[in-house]
C-alpha positions as CSV (number, residue, x, y, z in Angstrom):
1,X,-86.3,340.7,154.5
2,X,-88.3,344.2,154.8
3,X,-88.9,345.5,151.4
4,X,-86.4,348.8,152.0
5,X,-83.5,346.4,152.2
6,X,-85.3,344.2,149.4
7,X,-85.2,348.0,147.5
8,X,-81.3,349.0,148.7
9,X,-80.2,345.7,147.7
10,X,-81.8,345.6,144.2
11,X,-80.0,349.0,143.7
12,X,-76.7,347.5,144.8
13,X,-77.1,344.6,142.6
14,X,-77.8,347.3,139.8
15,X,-74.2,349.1,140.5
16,X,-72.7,346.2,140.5
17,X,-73.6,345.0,137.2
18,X,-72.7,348.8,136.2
19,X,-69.4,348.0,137.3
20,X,-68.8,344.8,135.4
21,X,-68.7,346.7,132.2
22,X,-67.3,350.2,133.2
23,X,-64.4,349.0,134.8
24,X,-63.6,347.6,131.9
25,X,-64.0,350.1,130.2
26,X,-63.1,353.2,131.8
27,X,-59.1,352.2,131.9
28,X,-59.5,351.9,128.3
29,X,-60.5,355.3,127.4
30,X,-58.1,357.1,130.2
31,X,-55.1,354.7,128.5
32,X,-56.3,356.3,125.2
33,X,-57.3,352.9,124.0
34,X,-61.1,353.8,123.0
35,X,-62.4,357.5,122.8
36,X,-65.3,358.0,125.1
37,X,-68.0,357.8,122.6
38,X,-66.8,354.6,121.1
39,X,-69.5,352.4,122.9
40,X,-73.2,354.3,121.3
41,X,-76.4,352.7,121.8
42,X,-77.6,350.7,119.4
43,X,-74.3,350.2,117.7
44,X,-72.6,346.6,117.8
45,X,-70.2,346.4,120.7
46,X,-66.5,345.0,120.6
47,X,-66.4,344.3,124.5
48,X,-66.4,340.7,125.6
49,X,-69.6,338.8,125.6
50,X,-69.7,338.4,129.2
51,X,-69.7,342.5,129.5
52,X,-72.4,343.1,126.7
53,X,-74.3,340.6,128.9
54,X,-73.3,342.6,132.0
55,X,-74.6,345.7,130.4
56,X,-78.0,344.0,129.2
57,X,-78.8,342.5,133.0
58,X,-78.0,345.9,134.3
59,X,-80.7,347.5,131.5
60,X,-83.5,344.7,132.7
61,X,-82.6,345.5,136.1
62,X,-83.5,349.3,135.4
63,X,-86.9,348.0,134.2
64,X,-88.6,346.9,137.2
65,X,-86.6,349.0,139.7
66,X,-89.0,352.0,140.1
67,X,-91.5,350.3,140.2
68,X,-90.6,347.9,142.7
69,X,-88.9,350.9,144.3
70,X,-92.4,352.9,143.9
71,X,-94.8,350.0,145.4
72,X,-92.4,349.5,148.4
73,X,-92.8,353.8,149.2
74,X,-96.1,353.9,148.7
75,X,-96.9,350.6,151.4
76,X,-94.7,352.6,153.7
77,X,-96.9,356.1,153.6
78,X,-99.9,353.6,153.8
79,X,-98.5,351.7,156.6
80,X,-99.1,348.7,155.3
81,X,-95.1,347.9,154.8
82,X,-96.1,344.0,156.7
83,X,-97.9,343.8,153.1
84,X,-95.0,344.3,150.4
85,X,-92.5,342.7,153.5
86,X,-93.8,339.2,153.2
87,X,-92.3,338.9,149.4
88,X,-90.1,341.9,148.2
89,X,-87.1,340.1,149.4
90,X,-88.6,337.3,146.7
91,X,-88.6,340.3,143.9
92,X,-84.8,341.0,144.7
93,X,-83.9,337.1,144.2
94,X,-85.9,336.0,141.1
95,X,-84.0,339.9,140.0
96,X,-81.0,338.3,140.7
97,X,-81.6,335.0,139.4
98,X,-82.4,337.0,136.3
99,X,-79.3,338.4,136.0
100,X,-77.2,335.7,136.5
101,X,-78.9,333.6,134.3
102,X,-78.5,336.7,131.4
103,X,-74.7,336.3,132.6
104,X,-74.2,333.1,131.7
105,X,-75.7,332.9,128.5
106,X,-78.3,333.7,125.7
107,X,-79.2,330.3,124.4
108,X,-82.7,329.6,124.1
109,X,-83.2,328.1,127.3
110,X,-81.5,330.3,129.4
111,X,-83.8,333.2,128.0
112,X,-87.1,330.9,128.6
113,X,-85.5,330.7,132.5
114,X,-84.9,334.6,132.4
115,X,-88.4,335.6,131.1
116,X,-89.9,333.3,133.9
117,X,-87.9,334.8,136.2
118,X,-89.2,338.3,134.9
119,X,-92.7,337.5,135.0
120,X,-92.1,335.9,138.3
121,X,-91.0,339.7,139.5
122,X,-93.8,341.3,137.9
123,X,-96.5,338.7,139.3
124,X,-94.7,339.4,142.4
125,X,-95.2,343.3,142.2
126,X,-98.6,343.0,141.3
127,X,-99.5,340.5,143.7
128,X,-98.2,343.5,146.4
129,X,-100.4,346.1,144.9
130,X,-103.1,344.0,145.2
131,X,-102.4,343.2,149.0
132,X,-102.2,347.4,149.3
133,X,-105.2,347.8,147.5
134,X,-107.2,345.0,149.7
């Protein structure tokens, strides 16, 4: 997989989790069930589990995306896009894997599996800088 389709597909994956949660929650406010401001950050949420967990994989998934999103660009203008090719479709899958795994639960093993995966991306993303650098 070529690290722009590694990049589009990250963001997809991203909208997706987006839509977990507001199509839930859209009807509610247009039914007059919840007034738009009824979900604040940092405020305790009513939703069901699984959608607080939908919105807190889409949040980790913002994390890493410019980044990733940034490194891929800047191999293109170099181009050296063979170099962040060889393991940006890696990136999107351990992103993924990430995400699922935040789906499914918050015990403590499930977040030991989702930091691994994290650091996975990030060892990942540096490991592609380092290939554009060299």
């Amino acid at each position: 997989m070529n690290g722009f389709t590694a990049v589009l597909l990250y963001a997809v994956w991203t909208l997706l989790l987006v839509m977990m949660y507001a199509s839930y929650r859209v009807p509610l406010v247009l039914i007059g069930r919840k007034s738009p401001n009824h979900w604040e950050r940092g405020q305790p949420s009513d939703d069901p589990a699984i959608l607080v967990r939908a919105k807190g994989a889409h949040l980790n998934c913002v994390e890493n995306f410019a980044l990733f999103a940034a490194v891929v660009c800047v191999a293109a203008l170099l181009g050296k896009s063979a170099v962040v090719d060889a393991v940006a479709g890696y990136v999107l899958y351990a992103r993924i894997g990430q995400s699922v795994v935040h789906l499914i639960g918050t015990s403590f093993p499930l977040v030991l599996i989702r930091a691994a995966l994290f650091l996975l991306q990030v060892g990942l993303i540096l490991y592609m800088i380092w290939g554009l650098l060299h």
